[in-house]
PyMOL Python script that loads the backbone (N, CA, C, O; Angstrom):
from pymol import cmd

cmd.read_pdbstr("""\
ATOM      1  N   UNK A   1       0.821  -1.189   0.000  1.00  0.00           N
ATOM      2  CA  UNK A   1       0.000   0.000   0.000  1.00  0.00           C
ATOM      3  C   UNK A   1       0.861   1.247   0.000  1.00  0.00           C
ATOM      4  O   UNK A   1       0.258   2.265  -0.341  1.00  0.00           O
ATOM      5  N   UNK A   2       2.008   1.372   0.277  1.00  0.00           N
ATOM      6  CA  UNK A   2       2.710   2.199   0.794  1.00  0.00           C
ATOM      7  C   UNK A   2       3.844   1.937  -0.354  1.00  0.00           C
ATOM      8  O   UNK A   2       4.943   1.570   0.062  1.00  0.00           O
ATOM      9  N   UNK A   3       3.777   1.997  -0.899  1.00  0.00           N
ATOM     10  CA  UNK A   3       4.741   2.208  -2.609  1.00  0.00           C
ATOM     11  C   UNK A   3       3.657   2.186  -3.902  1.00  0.00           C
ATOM     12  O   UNK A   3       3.923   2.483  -5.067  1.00  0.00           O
ATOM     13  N   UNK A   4       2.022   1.633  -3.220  1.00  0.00           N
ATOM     14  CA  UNK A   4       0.871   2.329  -4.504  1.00  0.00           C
ATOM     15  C   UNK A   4       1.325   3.777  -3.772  1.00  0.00           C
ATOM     16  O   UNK A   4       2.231   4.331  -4.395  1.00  0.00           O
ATOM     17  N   UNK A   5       0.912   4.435  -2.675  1.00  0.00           N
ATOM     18  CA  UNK A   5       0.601   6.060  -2.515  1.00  0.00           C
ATOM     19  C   UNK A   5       1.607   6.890  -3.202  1.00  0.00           C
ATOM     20  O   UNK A   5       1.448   7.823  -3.990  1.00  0.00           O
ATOM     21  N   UNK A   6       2.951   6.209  -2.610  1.00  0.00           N
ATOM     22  CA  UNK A   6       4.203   6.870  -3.378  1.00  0.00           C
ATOM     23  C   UNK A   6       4.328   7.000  -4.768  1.00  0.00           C
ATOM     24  O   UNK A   6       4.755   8.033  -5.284  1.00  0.00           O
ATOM     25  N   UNK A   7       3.830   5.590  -5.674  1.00  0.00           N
ATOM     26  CA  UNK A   7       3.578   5.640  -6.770  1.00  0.00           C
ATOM     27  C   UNK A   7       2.831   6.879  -7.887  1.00  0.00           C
ATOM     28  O   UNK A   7       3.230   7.421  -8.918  1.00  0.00           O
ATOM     29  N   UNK A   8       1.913   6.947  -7.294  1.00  0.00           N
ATOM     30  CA  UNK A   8       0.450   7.376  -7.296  1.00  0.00           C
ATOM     31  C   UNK A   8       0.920   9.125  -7.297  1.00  0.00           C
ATOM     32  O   UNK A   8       0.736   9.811  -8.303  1.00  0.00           O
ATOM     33  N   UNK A   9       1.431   9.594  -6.244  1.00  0.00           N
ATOM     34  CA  UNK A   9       1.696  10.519  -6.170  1.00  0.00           C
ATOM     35  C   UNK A   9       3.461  11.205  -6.653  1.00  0.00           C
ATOM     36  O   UNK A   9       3.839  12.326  -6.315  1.00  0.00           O
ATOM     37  N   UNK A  10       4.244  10.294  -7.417  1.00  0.00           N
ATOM     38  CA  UNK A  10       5.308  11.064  -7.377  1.00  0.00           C
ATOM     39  C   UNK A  10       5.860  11.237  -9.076  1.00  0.00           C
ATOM     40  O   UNK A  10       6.989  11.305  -9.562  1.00  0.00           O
ATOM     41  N   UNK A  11       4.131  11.277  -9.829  1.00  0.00           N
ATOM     42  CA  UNK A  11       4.368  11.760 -10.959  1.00  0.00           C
ATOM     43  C   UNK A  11       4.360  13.641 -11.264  1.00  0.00           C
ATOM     44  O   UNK A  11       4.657  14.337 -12.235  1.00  0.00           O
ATOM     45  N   UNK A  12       3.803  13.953  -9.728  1.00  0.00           N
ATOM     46  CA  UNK A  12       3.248  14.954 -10.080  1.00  0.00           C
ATOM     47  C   UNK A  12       2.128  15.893 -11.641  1.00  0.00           C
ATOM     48  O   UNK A  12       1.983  17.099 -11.844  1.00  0.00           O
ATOM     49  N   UNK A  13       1.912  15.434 -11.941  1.00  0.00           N
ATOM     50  CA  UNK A  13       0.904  15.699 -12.997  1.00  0.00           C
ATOM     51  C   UNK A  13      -0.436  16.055 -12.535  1.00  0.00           C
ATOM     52  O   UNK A  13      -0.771  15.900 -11.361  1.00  0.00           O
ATOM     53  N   UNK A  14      -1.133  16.484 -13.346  1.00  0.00           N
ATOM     54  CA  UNK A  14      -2.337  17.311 -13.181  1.00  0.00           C
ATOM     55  C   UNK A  14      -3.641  16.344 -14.012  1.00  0.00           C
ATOM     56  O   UNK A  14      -4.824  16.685 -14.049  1.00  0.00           O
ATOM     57  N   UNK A  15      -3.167  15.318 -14.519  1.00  0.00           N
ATOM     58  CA  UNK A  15      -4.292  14.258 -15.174  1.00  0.00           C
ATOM     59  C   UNK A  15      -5.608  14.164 -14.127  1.00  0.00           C
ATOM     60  O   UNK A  15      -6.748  14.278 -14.579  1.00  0.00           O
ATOM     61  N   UNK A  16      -5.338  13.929 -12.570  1.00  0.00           N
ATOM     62  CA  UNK A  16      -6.252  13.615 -12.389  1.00  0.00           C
ATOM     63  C   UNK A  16      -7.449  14.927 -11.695  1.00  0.00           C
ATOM     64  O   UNK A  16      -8.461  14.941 -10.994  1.00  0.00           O
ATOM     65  N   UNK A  17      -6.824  15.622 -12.202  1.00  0.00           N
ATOM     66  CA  UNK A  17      -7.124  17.170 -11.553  1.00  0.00           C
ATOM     67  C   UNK A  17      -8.339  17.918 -13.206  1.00  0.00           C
ATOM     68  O   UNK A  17      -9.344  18.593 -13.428  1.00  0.00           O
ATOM     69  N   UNK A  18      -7.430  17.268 -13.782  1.00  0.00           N
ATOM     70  CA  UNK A  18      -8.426  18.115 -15.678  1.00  0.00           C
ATOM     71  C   UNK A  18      -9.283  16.475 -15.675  1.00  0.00           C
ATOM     72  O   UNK A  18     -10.274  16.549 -16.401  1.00  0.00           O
ATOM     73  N   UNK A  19      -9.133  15.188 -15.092  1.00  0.00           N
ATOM     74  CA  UNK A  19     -10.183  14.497 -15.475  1.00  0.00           C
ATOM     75  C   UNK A  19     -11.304  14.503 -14.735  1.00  0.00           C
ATOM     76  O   UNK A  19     -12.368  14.030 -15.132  1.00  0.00           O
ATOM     77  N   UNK A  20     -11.122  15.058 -13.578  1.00  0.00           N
ATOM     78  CA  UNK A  20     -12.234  15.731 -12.191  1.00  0.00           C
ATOM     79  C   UNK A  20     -12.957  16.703 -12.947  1.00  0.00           C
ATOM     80  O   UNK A  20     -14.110  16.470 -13.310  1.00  0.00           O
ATOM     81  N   UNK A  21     -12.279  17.949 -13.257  1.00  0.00           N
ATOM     82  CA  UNK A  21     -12.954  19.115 -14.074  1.00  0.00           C
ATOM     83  C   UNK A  21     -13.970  18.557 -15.088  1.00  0.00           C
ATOM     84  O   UNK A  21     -15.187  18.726 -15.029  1.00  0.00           O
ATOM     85  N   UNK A  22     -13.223  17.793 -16.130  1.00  0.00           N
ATOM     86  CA  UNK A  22     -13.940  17.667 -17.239  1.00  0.00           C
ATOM     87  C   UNK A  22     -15.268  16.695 -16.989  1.00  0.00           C
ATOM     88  O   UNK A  22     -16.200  16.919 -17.761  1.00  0.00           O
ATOM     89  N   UNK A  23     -15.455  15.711 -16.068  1.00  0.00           N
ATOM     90  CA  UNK A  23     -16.583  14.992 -14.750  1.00  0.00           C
ATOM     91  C   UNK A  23     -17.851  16.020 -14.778  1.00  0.00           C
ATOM     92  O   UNK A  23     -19.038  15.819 -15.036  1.00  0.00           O
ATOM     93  N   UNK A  24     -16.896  17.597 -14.288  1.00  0.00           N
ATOM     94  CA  UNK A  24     -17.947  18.053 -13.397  1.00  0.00           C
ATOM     95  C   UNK A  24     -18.586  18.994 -14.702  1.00  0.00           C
ATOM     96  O   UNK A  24     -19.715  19.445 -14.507  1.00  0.00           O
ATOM     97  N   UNK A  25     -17.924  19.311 -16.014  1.00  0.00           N
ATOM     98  CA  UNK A  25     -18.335  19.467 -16.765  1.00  0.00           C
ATOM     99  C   UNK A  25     -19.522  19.113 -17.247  1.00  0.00           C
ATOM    100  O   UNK A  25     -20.670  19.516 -17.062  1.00  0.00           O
ATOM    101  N   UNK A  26     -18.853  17.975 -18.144  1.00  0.00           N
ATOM    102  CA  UNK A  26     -19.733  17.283 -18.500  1.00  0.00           C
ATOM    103  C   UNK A  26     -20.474  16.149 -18.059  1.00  0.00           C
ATOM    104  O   UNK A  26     -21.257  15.643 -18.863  1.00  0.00           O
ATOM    105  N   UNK A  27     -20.341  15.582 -16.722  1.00  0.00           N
ATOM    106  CA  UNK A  27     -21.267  14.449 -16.341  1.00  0.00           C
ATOM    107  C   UNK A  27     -22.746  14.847 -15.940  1.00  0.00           C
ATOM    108  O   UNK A  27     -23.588  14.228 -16.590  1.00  0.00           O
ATOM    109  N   UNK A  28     -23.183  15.627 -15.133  1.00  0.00           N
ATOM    110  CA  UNK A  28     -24.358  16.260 -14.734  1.00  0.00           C
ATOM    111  C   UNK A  28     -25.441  16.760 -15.902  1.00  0.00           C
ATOM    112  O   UNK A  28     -26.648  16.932 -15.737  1.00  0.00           O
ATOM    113  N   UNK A  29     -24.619  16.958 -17.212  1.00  0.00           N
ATOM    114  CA  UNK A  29     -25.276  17.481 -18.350  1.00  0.00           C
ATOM    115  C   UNK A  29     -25.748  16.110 -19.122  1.00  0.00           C
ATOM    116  O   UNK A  29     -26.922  15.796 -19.319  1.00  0.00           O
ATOM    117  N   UNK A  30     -24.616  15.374 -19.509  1.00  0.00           N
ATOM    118  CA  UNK A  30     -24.930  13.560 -19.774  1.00  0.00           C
ATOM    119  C   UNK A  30     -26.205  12.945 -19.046  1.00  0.00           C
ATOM    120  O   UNK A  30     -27.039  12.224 -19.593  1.00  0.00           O
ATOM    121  N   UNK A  31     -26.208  13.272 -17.984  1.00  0.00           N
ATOM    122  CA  UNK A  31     -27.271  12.474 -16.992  1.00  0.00           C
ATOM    123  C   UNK A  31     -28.518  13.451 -17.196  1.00  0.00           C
ATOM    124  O   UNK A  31     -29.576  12.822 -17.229  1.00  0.00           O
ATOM    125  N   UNK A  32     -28.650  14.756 -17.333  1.00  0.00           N
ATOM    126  CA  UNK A  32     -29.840  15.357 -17.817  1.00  0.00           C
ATOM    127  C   UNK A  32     -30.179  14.972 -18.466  1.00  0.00           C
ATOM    128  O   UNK A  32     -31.318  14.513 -18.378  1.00  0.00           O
ATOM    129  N   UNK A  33     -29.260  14.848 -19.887  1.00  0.00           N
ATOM    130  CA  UNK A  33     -30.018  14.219 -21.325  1.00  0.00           C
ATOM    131  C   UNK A  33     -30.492  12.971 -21.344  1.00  0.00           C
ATOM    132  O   UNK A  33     -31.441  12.661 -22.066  1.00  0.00           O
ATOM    133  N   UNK A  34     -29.659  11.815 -20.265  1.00  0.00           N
ATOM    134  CA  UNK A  34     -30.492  10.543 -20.692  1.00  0.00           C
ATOM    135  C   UNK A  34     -31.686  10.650 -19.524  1.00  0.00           C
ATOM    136  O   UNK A  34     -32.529   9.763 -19.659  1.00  0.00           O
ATOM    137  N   UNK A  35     -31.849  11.271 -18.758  1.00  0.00           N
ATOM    138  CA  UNK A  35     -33.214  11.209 -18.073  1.00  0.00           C
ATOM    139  C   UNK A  35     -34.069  11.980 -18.525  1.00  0.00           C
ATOM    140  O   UNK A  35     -35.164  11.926 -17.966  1.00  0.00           O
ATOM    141  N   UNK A  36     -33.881  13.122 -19.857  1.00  0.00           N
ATOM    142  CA  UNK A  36     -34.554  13.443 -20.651  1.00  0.00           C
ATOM    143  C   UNK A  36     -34.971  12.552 -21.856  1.00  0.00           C
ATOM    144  O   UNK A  36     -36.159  12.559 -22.179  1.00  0.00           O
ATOM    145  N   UNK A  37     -34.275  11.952 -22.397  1.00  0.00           N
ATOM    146  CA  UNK A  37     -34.718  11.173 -23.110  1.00  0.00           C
ATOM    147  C   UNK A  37     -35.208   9.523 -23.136  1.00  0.00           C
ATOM    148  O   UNK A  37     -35.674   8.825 -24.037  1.00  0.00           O
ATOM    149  N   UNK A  38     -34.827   9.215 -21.512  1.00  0.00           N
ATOM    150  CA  UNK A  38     -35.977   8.344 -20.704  1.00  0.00           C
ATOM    151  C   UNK A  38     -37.470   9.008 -20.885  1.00  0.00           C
ATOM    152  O   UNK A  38     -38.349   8.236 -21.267  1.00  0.00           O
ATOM    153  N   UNK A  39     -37.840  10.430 -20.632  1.00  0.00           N
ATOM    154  CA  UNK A  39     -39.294  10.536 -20.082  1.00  0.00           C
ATOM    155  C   UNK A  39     -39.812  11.205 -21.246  1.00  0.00           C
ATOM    156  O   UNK A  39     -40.852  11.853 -21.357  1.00  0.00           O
ATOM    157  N   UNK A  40     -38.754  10.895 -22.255  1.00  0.00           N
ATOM    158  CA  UNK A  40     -39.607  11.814 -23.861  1.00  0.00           C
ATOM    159  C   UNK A  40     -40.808  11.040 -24.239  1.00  0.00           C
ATOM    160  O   UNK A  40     -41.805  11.615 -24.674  1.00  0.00           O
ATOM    161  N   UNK A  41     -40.754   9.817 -24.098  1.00  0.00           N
ATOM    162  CA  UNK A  41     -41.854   8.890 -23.885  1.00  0.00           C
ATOM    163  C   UNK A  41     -43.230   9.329 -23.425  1.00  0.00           C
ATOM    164  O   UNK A  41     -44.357   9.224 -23.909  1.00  0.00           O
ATOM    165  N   UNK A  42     -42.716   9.879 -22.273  1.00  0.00           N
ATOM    166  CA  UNK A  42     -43.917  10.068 -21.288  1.00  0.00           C
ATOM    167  C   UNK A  42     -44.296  11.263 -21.072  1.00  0.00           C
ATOM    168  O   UNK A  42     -45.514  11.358 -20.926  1.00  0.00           O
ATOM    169  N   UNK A  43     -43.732  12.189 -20.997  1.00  0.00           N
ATOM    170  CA  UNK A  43     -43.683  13.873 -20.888  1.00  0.00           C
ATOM    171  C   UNK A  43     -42.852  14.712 -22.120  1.00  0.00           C
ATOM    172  O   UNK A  43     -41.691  14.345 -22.300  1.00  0.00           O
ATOM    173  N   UNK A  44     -43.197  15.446 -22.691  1.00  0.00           N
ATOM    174  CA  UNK A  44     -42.228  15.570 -23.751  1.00  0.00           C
ATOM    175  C   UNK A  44     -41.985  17.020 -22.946  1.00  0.00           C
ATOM    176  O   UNK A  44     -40.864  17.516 -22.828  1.00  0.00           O
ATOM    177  N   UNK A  45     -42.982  17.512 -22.509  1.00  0.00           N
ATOM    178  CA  UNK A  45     -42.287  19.326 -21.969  1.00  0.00           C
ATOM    179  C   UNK A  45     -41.428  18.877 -21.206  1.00  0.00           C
ATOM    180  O   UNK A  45     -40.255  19.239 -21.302  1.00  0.00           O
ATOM    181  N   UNK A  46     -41.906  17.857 -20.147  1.00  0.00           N
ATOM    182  CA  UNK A  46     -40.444  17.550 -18.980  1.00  0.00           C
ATOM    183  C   UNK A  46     -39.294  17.391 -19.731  1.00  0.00           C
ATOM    184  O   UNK A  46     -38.330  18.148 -19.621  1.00  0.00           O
ATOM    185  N   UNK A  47     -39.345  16.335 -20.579  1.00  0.00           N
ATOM    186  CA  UNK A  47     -38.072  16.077 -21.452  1.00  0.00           C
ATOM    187  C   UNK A  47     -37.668  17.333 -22.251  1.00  0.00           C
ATOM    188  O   UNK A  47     -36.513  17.373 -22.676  1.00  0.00           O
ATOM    189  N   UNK A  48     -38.257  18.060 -22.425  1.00  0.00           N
ATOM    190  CA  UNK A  48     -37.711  19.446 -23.126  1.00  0.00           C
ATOM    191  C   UNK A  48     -36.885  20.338 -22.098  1.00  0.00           C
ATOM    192  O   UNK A  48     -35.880  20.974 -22.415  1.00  0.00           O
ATOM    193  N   UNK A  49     -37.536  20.293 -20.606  1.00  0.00           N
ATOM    194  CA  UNK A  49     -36.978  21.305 -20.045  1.00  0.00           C
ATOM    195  C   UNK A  49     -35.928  20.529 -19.601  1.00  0.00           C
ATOM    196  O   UNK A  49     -34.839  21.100 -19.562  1.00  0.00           O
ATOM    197  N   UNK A  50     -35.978  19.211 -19.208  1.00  0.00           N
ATOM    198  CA  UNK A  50     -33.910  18.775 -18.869  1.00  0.00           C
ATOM    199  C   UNK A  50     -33.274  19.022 -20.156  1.00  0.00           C
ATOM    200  O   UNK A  50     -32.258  19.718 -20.178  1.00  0.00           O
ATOM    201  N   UNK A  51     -33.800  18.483 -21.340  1.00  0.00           N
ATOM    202  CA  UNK A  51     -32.535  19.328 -22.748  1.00  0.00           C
ATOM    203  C   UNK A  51     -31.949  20.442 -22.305  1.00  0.00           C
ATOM    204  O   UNK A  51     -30.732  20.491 -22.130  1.00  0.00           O
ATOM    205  N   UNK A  52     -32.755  21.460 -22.074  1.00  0.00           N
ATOM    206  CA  UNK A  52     -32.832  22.910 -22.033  1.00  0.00           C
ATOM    207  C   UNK A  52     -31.596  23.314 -21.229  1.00  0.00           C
ATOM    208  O   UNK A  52     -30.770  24.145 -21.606  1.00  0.00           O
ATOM    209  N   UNK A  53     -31.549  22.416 -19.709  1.00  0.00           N
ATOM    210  CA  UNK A  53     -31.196  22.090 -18.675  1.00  0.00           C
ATOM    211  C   UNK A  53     -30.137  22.007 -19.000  1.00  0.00           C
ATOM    212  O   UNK A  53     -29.454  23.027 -18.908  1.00  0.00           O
ATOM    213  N   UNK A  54     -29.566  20.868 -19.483  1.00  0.00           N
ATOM    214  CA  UNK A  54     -28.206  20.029 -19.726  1.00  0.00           C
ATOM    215  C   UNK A  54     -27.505  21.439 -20.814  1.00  0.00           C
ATOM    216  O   UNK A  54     -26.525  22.171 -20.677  1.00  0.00           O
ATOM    217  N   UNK A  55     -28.536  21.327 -21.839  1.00  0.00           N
ATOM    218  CA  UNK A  55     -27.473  22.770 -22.777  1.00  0.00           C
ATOM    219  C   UNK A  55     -26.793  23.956 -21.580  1.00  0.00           C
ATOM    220  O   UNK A  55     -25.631  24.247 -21.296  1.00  0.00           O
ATOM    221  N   UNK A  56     -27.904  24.364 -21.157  1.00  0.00           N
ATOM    222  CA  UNK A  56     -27.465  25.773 -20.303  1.00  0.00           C
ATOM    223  C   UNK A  56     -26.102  25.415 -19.276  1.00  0.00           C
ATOM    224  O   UNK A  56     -25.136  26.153 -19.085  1.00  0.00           O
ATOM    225  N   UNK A  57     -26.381  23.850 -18.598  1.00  0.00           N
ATOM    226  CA  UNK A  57     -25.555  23.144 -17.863  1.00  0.00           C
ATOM    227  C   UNK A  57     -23.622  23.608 -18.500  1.00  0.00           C
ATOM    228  O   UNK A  57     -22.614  24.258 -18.225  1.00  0.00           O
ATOM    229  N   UNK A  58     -24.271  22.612 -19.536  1.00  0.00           N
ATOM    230  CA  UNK A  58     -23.073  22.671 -20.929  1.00  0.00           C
ATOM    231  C   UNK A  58     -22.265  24.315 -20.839  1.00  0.00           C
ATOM    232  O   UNK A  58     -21.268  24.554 -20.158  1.00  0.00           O
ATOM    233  N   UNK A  59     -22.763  24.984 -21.430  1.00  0.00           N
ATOM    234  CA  UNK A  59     -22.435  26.374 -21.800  1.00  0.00           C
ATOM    235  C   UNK A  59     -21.993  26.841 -20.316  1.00  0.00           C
ATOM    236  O   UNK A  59     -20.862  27.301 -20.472  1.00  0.00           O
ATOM    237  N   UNK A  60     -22.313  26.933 -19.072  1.00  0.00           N
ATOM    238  CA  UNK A  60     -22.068  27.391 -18.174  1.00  0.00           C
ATOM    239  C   UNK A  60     -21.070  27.125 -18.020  1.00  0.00           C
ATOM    240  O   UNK A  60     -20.081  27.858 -18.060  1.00  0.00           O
ATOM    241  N   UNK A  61     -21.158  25.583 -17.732  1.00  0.00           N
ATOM    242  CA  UNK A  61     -19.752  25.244 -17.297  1.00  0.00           C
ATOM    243  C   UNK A  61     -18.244  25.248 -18.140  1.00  0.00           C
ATOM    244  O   UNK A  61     -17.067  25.294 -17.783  1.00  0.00           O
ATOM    245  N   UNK A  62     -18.825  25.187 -19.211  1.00  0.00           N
ATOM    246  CA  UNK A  62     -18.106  25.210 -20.338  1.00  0.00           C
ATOM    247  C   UNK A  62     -17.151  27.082 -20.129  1.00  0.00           C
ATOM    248  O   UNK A  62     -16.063  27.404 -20.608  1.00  0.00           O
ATOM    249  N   UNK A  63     -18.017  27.856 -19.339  1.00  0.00           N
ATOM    250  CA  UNK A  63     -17.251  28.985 -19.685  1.00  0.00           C
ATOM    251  C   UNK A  63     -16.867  29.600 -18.141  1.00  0.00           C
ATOM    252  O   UNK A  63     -16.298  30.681 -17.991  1.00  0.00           O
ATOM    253  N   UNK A  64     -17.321  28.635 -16.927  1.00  0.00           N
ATOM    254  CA  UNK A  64     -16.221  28.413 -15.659  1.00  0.00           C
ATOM    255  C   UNK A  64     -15.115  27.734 -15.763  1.00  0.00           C
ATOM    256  O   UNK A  64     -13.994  28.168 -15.501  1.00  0.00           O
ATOM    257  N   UNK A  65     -15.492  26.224 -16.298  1.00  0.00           N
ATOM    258  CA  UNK A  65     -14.485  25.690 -15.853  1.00  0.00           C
ATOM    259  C   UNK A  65     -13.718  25.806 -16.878  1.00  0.00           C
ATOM    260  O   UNK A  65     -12.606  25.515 -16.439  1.00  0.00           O
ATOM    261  N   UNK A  66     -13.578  26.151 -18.419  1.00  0.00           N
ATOM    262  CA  UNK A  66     -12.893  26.331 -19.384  1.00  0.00           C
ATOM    263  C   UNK A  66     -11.643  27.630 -19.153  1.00  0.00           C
ATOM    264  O   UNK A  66     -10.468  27.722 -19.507  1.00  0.00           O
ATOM    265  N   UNK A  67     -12.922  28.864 -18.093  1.00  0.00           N
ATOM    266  CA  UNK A  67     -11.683  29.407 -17.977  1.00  0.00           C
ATOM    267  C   UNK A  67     -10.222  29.225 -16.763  1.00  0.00           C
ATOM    268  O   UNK A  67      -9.065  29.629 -16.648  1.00  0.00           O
ATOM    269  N   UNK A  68     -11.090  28.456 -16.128  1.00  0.00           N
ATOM    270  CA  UNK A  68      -9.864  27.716 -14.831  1.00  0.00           C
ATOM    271  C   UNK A  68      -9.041  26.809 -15.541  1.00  0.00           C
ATOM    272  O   UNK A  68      -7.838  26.778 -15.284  1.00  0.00           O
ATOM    273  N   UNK A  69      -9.483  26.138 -16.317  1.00  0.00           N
ATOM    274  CA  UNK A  69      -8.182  25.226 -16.873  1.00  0.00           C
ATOM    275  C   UNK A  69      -7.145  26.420 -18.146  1.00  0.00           C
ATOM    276  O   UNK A  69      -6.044  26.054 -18.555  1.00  0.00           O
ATOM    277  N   UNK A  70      -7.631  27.472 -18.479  1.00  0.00           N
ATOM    278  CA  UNK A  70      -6.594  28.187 -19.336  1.00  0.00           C
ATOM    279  C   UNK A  70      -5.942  29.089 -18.465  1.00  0.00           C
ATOM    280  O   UNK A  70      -5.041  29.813 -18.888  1.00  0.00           O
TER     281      UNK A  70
END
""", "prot")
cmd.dss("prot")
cmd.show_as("cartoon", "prot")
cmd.util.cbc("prot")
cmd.orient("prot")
């Protein structure tokens, strides 16, 4: 266990730091759309307003966290 931590940590790199970001990006927006397009079936305004949701999601984050990683 104790040469994984050392391992783990003595690349210093930032991989797992931009693959967190890009998560918080885009995962929450992914999961809008497929629970929008689960209930397009059944509700189409509901399913319209998570689209709506996930875009605005998209674009937001897209122009926080886009500018923290430049």
């Amino acid at each position: 266990m104790k040469t994984f931590l050392l391992e783990a940590t003595s690349g210093g790199g930032y991989e797992g730091i931009i693959i967190l970001i890009i998560a918080i990006m885009f995962g929450p927006a992914i999961l809008l759309a497929i629970i929008g397009l689960i209930l397009l079936k059944k509700s189409k305004k509901a399913a319209k307003v998570l689209f709506i949701l996930a875009v605005v999601y998209v674009l937001v984050s897209l122009g926080i966290c886009g500018s923290i990683m430049v």
